[in-house]
C-alpha positions in Angstrom: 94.4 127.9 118.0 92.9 125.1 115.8 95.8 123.4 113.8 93.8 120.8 112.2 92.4 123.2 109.7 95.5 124.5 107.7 96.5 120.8 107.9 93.4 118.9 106.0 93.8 122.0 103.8 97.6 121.3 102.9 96.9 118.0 102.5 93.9 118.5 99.8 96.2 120.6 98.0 98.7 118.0 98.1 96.3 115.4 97.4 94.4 117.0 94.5 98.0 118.5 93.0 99.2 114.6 92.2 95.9 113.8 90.9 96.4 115.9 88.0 100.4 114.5 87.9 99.1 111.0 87.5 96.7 112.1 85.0 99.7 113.8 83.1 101.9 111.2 83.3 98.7 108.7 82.1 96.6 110.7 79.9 99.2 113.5 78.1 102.0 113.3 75.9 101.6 110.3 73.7 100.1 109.6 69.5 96.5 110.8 70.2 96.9 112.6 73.6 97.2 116.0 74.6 100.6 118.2 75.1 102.2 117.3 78.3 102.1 121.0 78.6 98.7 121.7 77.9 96.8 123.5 80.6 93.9 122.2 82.8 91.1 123.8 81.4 89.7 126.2 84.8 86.6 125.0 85.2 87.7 121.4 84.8 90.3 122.2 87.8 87.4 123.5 89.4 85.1 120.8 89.2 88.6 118.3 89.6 89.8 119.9 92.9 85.7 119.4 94.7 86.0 116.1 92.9 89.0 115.3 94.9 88.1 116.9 98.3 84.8 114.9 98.3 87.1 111.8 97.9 90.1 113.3 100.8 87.0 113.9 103.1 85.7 110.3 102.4 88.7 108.4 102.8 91.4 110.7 103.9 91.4 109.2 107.6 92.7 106.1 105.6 95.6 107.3 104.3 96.4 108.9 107.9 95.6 105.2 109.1 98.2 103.6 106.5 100.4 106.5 107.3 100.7 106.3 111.0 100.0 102.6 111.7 102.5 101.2 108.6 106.2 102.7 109.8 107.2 100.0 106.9 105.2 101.5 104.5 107.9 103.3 102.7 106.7 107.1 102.4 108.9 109.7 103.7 106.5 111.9 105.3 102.9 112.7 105.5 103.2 114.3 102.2 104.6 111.6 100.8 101.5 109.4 101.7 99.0 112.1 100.6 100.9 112.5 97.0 101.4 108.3 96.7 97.1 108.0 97.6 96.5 110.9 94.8 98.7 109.2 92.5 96.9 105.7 93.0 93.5 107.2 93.3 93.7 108.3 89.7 95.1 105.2 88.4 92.8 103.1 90.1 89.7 105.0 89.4 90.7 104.7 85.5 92.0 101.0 86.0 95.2 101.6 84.7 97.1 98.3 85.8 98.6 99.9 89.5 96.8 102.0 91.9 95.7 101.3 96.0 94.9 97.3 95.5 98.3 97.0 93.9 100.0 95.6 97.9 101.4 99.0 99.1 98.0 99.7 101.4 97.9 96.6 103.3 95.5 98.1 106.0 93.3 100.0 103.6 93.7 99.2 100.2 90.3 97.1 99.3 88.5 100.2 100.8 90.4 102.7 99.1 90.2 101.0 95.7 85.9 100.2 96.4 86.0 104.0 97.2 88.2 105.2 93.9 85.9 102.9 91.6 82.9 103.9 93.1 84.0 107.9 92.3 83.9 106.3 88.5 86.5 106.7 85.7 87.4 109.9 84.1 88.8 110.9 80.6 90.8 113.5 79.2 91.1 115.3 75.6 91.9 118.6 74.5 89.4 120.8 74.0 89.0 123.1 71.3 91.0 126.2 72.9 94.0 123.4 73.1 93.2 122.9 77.3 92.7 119.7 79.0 89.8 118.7 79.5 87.9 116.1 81.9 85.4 113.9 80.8 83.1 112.4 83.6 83.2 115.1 86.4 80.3 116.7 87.2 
C-alpha cells in the first residue's frame, strides 16, 4: 500500500489551509480591509489551493529538507513545518517584512524566498457579494 500519497495530500491541505491564515491575519480586519470573517470567495479558493500545490510540488522537498535535517529548528512536528512554510510563503511572496529569508530556514531559505517571489504578489479586497477576493491568481 502506497503511503506517500495520503501524506503529500495532508500536507497540501495543511500547507494551502495557513496560506489563507496568513493572508487573514495580513490582509483582513483593519480601516480599508475586509471582515476577518468574510468568506473566500470559491473560485478564488479554487484557483488559491492549485496556486499553492504548484508551489508544495515545487518546493515542498525543502520544507521536508529543513524539517528532517534542522532537529533545532523549533517546529513541533511535520505539520508544524508545513503550516510555518505556508505562513512564510504568503508573507514573503507579498513582502510583508517576515517570511522564509527572515533566519528560521537556514538550509533553504534563499531558495524558498527566490521560489515565493517568483510565484509573484497577490492582493485581496472584497468583492461585491462581501467575499474575499484574490487579486493576481490566475
Amino acid at each position: 500500500m502506497n503511503t506517500t500519497a495520503p501524506r503529500v495530500r495532508s500536507a497540501r491541505v495543511i500547507f494551502t489551509t495557513a496560506v489563507i491564515e496568513a493572508m487573514r491575519f495580513t490582509d483582513t480586519g483593519e480601516e480599508d480591509q475586509p471582515a476577518t470573517d468574510a468568506p473566500l470567495h470559491p473560485e478564488d479558493r479554487e484557483k488559491l489551493t492549485d496556486d499553492c500545490s504548484k508551489f508544495w510540488e515545487q518546493v515542498g522537498h525543502l520544507v521536508h529538507d529543513e524539517f528532517t535535517q534542522r532537529p533545532d529548528a523549533g517546529f513541533e512536528n511535520w505539520a508544524d513545518a508545513v503550516r510555518s512554510a505556508g505562513h512564510d510563503f504568503w508573507l514573503t511572496r507579498n513582502g510583508h517584512g517576515a517570511g522564509f529569508w527572515d533566519g528560521d530556514w537556514t538550509l533553504h531559505g534563499d531558495a524558498l524566498t527566490t521560489a515565493s517571489e517568483a510565484a509573484g504578489s497577490l492582493g485581496v479586497y472584497e468583492g461585491d457579494d462581501g467575499s474575499l477576493c484574490i487579486d493576481g491568481l490566475s
